[in-house]
C-alpha positions, 0 to 999 in steps of 0.5 A: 583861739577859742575859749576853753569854756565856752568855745567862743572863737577870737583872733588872739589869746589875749582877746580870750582872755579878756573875754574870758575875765569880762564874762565872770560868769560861773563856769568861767571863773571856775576854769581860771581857778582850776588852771591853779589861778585865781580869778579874784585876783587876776581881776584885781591885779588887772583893775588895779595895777598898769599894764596887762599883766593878768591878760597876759598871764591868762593868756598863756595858759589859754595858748597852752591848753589850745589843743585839748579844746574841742 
């Protein structure tokens, strides 16, 4: 799988998303938010609650935009 931002390559959708959440740059946050997400949020839900449910739910739009990454 490979970051839809900076094209980075990683095993699973869910290691991209944690990638994707622990870079918080400027363009990363910005693809989250353009994926009709909040990247704020997600972090917050992600921090604060058990599971991961925001990995998992960045994760599935990162497997569903794999085919337009090039």
């Amino acid at each position: 799988m490979k970051c839809p931002v900076c094209k980075k390559e990683w095993p699973t959708s869910m290691q991209v998303a944690r990638h994707i959440l622990g870079t918080g740059d400027k363009p990363h946050r910005e693809w989250v938010d353009g994926q009709g997400l909040s990247f704020f949020d997600l972090l917050v839900e992600q921090a604060l609650s058990p599971g991961n449910k925001s990995y998992q739910i960045l994760s599935e739009v990162i497997e569903k935009v794999q085919a337009e990454i090039r």
